[in-house]
MARBA-271728 format. One record per residue (C-alpha): residue number from 1; chain; x, y, z. Coordinates in steps of 0.25 Angstrom, whole numbers. Each point is the difference from the previous one (the first is absolute). Layout:
BEGIN
site i: NUM&ch: A&xx: X&yy: Y&zz: Z
...
This chain:
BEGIN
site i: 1&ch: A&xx: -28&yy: -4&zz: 14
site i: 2&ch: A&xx: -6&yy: 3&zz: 12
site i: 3&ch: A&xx: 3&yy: 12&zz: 8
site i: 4&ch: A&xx: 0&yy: 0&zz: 15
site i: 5&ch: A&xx: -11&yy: 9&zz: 4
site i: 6&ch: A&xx: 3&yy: 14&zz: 1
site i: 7&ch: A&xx: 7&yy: 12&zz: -9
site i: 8&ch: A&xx: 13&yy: -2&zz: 7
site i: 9&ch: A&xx: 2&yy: -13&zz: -8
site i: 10&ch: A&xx: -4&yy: 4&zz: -12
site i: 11&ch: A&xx: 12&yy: 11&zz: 1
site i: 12&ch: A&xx: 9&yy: -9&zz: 7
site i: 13&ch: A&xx: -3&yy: -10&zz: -12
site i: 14&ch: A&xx: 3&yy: 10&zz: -12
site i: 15&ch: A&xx: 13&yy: 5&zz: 7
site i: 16&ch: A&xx: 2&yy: -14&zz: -3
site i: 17&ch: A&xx: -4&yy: -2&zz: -13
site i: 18&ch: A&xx: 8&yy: 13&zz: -5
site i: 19&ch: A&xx: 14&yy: -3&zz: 7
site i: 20&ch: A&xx: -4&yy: -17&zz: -6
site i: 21&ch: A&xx: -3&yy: 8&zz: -15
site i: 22&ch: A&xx: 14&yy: 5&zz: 0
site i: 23&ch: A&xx: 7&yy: -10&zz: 3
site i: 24&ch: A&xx: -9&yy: -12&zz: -8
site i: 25&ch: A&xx: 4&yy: 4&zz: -15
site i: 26&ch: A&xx: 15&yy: -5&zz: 3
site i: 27&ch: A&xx: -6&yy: -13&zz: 0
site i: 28&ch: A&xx: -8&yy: 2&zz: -12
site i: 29&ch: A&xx: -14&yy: 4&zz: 6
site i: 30&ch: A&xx: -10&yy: 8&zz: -8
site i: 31&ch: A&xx: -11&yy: 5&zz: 9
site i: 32&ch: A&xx: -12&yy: 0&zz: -9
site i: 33&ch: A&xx: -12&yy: 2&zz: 9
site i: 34&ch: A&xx: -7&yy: 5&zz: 12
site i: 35&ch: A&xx: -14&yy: -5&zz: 0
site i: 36&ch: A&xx: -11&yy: 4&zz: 13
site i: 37&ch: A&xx: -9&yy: -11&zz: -5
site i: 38&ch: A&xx: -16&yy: 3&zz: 1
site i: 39&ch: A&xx: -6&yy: -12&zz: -3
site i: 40&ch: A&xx: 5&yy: -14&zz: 0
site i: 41&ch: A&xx: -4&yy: -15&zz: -1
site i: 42&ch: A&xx: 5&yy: -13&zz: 7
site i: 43&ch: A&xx: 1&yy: -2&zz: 17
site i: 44&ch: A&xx: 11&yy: 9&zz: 3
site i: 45&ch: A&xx: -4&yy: 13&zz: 8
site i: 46&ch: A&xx: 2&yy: 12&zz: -10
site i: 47&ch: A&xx: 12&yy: 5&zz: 2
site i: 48&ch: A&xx: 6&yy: 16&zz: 1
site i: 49&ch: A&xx: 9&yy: 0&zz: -10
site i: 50&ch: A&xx: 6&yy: -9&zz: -10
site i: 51&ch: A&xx: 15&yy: 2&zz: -6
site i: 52&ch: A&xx: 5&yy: -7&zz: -13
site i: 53&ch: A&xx: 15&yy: -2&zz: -2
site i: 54&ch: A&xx: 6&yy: -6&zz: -11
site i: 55&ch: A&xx: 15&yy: -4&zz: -1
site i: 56&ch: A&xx: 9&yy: -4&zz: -10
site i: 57&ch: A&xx: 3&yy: -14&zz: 6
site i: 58&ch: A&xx: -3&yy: -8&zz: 12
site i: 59&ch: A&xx: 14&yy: 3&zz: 4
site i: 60&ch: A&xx: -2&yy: 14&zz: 1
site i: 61&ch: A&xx: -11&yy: -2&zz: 11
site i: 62&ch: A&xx: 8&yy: -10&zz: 7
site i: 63&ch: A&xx: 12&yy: 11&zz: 1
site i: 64&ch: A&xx: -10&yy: 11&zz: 3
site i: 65&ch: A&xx: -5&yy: -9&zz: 11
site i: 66&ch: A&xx: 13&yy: -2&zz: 6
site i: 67&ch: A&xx: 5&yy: 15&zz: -2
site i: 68&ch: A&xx: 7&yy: 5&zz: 13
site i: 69&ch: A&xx: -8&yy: 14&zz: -3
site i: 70&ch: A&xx: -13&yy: -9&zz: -3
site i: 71&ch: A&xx: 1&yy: -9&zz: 14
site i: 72&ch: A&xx: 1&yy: 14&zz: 8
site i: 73&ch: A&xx: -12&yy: 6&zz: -6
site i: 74&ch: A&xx: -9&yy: -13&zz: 1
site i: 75&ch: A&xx: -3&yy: 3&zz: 14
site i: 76&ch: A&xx: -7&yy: 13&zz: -4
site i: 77&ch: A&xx: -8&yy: -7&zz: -9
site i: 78&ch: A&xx: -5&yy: -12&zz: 8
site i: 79&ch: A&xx: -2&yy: 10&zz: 11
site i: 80&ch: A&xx: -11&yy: 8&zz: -8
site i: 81&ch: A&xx: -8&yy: -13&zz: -6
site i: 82&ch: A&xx: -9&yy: -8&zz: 8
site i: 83&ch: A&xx: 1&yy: -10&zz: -12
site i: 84&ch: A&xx: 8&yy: 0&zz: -13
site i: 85&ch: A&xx: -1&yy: -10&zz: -11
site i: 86&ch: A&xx: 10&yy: -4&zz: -11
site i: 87&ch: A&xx: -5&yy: -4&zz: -14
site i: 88&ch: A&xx: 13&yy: -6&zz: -8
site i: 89&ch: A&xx: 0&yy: -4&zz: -14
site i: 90&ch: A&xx: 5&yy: 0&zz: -13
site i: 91&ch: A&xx: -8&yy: 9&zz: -11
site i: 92&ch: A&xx: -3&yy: -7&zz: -13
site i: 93&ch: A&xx: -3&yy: 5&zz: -14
């Protein structure tokens, strides 16, 4: 993710995240890390910070993603990001 330039949205974005984190693991989300990456490969622009999410089932993030509570905060979000990639997959053993 990609913060839109200045503190404000940075604080804007983790009001988000925390009021997002309380609500996530009804739909069996599991937070597992908060990366500010230093170095990196490949053509994208290094990010600020990367968040992995994992959830029990596809399901669950389509629910989460059509949350009433969700859909209000998303606007919170998207304001504080200039740019805000999804990775989705499926981990393997």
């Amino acid at each position: 993710m990609y913060f839109n330039d200045g503190k404000q949205y940075e604080e804007q974005f983790s009001e988000y995240h925390d009021s997002a984190c309380a609500i996530m693991p009804e739909f069996g989300m599991q937070f597992k890390r908060f990366i500010v990456p230093f170095q990196y490969k490949g053509n994208l622009e290094r990010p600020d910070e990367i968040h992995r999410f994992y959830f029990d089932s596809m399901e669950g993030l389509q629910q989460m993603g059509s949350d009433e509570r969700m859909k209000a905060l998303f606007p919170k979000r998207d304001a504080s990001l200039k740019n805000l990639y999804f990775f989705i997959g499926e981990g393997t053993l």
